[in-house]
Backbone as a ProteinNet text record, in pm:
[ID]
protein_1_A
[PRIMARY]
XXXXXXXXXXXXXXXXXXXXXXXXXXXXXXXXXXXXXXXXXXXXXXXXXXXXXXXXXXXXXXXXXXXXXXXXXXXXXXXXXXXXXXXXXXXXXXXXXXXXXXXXXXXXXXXXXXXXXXXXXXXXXXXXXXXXXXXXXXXXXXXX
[TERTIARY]
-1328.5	-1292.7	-1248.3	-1312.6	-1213.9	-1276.1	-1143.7	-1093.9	-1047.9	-988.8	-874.5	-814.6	-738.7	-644.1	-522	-466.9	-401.7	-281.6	-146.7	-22.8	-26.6	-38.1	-30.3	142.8	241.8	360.7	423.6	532.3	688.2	599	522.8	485	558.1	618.2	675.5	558.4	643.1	522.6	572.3	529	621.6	537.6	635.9	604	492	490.6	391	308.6	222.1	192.1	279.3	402.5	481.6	617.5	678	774.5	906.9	916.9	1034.5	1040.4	930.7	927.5	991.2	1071	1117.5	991	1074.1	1026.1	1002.9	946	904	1010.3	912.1	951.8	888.8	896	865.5	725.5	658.7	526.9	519.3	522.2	551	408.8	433.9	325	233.2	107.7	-11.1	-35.8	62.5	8.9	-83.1	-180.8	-317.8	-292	-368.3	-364.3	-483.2	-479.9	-637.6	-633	-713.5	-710.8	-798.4	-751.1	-857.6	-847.1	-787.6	-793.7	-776.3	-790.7	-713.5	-722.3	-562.9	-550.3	-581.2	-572.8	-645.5	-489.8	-372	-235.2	-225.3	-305.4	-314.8	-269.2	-256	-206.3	-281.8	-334.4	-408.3	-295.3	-395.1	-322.2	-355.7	-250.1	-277.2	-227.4	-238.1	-178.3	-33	37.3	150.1	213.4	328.4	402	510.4	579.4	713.4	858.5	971.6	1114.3	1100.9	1076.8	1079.7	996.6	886.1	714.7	655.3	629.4	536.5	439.7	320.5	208.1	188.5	103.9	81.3	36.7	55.4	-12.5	95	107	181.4	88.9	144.5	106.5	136.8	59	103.8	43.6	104.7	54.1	-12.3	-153.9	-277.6	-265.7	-215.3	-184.2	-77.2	-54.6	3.8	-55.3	-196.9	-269.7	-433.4	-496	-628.3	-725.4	-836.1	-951.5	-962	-1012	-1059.5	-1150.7	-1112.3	-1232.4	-1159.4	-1155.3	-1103.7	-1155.8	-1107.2	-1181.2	-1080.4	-1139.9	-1073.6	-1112.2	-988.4	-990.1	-884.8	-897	-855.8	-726.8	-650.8	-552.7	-555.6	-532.7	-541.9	-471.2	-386.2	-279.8	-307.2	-289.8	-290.5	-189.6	-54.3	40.4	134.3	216.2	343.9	280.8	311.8	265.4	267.5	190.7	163.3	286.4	368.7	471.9	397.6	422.3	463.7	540.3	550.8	671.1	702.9	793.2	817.7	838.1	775.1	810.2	705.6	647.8	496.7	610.9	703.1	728.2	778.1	857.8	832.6	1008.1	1066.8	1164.2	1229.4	1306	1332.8	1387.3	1438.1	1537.5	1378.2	1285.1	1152.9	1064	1114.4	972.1	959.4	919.3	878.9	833.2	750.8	703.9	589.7	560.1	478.1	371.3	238.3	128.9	89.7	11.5	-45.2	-168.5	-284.5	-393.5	-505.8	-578.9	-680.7	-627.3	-520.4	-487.1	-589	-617.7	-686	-650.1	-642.5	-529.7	-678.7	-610.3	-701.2	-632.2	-716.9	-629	-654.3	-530.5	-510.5	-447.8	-430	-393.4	-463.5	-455	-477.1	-400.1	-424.1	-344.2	-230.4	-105.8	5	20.9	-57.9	-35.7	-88.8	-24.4	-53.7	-30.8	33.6	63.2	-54.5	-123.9	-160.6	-103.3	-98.7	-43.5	-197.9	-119	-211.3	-141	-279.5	-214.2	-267.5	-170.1	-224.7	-282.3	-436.1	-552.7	-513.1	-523.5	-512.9	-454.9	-387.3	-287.6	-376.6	-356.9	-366.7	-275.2	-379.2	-254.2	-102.9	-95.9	8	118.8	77.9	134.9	185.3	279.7	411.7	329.2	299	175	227.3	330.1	424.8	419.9	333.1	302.7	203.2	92.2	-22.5	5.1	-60.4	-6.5	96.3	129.5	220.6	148.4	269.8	194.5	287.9	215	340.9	257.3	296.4	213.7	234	133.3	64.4	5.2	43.4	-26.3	-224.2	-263.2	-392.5	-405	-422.2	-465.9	-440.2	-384.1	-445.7	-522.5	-636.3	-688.6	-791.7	-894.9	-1052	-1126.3
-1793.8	-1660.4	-1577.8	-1418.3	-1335.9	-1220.5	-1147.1	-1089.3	-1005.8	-844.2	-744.8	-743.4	-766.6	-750.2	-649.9	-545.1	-483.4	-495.9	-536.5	-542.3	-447.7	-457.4	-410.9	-335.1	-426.7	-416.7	-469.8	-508.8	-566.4	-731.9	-773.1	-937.1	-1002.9	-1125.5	-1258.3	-1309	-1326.9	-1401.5	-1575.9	-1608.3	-1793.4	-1897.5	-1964.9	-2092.9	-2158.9	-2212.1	-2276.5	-2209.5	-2243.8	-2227.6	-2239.2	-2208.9	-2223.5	-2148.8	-2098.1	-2026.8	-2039	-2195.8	-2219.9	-2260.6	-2204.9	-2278.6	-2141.3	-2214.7	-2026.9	-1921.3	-1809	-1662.1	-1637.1	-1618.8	-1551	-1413.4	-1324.4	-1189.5	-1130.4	-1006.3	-899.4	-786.6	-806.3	-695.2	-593.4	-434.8	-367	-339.1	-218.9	-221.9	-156.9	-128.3	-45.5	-132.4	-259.9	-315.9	-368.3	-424.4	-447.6	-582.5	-701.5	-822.6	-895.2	-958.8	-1032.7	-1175	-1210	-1292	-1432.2	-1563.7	-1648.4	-1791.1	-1773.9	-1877.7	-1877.9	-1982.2	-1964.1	-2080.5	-2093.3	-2220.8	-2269.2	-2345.6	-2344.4	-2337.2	-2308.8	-2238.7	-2144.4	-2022.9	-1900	-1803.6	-1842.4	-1814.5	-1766.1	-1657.2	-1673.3	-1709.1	-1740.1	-1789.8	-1664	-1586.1	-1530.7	-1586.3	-1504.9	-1512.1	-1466	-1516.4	-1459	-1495.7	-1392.4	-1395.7	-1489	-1590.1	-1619.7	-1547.1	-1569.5	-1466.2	-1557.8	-1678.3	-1694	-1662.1	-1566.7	-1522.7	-1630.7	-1742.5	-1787.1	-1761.4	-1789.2	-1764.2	-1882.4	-1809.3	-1972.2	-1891.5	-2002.2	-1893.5	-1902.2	-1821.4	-1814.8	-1765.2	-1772.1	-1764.4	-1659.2	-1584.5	-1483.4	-1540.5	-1431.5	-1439.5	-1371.2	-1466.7	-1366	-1248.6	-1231.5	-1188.8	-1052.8	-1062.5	-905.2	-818.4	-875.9	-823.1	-778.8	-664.6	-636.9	-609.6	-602	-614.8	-491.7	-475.8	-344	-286.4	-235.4	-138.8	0.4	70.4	223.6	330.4	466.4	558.5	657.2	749.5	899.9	998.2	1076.1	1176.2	1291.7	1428.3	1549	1596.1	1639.8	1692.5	1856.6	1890.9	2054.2	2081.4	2177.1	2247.4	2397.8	2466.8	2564.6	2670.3	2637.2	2655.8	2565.8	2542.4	2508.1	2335.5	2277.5	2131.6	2028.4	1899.1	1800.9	1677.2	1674.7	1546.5	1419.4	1363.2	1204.2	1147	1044.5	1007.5	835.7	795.8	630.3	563.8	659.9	580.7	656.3	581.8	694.8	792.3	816.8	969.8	1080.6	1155.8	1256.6	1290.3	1261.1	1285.9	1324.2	1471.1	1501.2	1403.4	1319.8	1204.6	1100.8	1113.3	1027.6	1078.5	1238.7	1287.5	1229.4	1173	1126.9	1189.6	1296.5	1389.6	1486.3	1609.9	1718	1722.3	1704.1	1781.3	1849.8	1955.5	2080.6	2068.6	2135.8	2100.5	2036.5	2009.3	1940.4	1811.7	1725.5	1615.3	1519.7	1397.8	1313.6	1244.9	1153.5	1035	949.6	793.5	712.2	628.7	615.8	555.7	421.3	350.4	217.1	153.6	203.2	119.2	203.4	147.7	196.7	278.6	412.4	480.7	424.5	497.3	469.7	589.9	613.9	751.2	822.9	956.2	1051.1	1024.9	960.2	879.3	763.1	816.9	694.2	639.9	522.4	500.4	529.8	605.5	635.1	613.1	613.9	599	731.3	777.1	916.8	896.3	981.7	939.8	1030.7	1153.9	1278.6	1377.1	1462.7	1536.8	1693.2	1773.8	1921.8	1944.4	2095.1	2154.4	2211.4	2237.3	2246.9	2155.8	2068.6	1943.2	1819.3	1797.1	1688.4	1564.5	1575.5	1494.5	1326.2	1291.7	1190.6	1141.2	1220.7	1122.1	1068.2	1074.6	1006.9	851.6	799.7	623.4	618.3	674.7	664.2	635.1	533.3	513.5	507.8	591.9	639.1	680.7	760.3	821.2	953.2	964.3	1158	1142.6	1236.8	1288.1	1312.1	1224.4	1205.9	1339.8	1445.4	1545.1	1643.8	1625.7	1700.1	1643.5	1560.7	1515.4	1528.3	1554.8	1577.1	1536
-343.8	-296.7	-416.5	-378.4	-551.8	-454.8	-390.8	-320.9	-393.4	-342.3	-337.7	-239.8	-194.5	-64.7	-86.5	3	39.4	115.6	100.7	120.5	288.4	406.6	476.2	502.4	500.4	509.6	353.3	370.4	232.6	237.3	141.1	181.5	71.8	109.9	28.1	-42.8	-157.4	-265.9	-214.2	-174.2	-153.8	-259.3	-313.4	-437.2	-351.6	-226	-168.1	-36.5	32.3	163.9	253.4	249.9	382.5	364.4	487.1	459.6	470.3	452.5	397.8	237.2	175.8	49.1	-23.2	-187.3	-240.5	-210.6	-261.7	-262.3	-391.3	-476.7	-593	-606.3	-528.3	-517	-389.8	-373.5	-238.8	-282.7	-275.3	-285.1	-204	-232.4	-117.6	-43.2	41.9	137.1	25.4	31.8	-55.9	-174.8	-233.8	-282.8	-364.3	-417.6	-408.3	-506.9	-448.1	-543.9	-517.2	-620	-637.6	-587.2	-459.6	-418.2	-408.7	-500	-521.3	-442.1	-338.1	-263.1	-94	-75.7	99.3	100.3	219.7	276.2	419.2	499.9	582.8	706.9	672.5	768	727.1	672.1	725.2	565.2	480.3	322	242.9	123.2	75	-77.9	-174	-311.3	-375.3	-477.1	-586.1	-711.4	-802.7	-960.2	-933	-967.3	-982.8	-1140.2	-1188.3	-1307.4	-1239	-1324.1	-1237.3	-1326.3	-1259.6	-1325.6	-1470.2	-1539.2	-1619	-1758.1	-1696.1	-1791.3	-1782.9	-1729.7	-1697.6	-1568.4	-1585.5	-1490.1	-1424.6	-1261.6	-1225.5	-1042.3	-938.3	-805.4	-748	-641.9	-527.8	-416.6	-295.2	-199.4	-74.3	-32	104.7	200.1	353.8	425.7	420.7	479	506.6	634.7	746.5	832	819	678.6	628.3	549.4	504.6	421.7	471.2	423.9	478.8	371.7	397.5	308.7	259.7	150.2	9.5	81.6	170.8	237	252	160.2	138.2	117.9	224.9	211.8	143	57.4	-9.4	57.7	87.2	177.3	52.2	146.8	64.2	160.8	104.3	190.4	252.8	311.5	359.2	482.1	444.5	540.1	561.2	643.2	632.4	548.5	555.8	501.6	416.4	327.5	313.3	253.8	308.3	233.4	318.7	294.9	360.9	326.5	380.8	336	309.6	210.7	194.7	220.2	312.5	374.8	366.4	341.3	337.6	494.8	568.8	714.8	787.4	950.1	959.7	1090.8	1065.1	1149.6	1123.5	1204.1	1126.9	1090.3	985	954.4	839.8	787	678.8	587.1	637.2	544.7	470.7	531.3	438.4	350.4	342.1	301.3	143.7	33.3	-55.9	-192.9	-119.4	-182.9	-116.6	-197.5	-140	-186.5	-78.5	-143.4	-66.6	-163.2	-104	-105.9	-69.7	-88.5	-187.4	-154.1	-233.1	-302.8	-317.1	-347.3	-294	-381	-301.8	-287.8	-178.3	-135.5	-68.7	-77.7	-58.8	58.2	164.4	255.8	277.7	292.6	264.1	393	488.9	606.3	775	858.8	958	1044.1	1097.6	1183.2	1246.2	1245.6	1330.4	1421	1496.2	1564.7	1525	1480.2	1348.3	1210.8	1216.9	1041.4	966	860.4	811.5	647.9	593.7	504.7	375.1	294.9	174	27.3	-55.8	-200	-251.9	-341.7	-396.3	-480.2	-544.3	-654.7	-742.2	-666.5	-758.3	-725.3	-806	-776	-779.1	-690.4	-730.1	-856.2	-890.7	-949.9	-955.4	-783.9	-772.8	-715.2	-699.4	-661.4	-804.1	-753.4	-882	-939.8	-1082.7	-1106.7	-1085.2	-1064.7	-1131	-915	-827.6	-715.3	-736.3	-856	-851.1	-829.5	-759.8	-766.8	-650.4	-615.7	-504.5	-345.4	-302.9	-149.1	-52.5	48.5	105.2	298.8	362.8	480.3	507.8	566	591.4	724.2	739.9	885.8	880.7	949.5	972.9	1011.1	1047.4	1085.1	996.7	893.8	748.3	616.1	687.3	590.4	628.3	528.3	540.2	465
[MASK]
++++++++++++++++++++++++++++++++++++++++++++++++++++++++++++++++++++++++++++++++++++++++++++++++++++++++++++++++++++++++++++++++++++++++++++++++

């Protein structure tokens, strides 16, 4: 297997296939890691760094992660700006950051309603260049 897989949610890196074994570290959602194995209880294996700089694999659940199948979409509002938000609803305390039109964001998870989770590609001009790389959620109904 030599995979890209996508962090659906926060996934545990675990030392082995199982989840009482240590934790490495926490991978957030949008993610993206290269995947060269699977086990047959539900895990796939990556590369991982360990806290000491050594290399070597660890293991996720497969069941938090989804396949490299991504589409780029454009942003467009009529007015005012499209929030980025760290949560898919709608609340001033998440917004993340602003874009205004024409940003291109690549979407990386499946609808939550009106919210989908995206990674930002490219920034307008008038939009904060320093969200490029950022992943976060937008309202599906300003994107085209």
């Amino acid at each position: 297997m030599d995979e890209t897989k996508t962090c659906k949610t926060d996934v545990k890196v675990y030392e082995y296939a199982n989840p009482k074994s240590k934790v490495f570290y926490t991978l957030k959602a949008g993610t993206q890691v290269h995947v060269d194995g699977v086990t047959d209880n539900g895990y796939y294996r990556i590369a991982v760094k360990y806290p000491d700089g050594g290399e070597g694999s660890g293991y996720i659940e497969e069941n938090r992660m989804m396949g490299e199948t991504t589409q780029t979409m454009v942003t467009f509002v009529e007015k005012g700006f499209l929030a980025l938000r760290s949560a898919p609803e709608f609340k001033d305390s998440n917004i993340i950051g602003k874009l205004f039109n024409d940003c291109r964001v690549e979407v990386i998870g499946q609808p939550d309603g009106n919210y989908v989770m995206v990674r930002v590609v490219e920034a307008s001009k008038k939009t904060n260049q320093d969200l490029v790389g950022k992943t976060g959620y937008v309202d599906v109904r300003h994107l085209i």
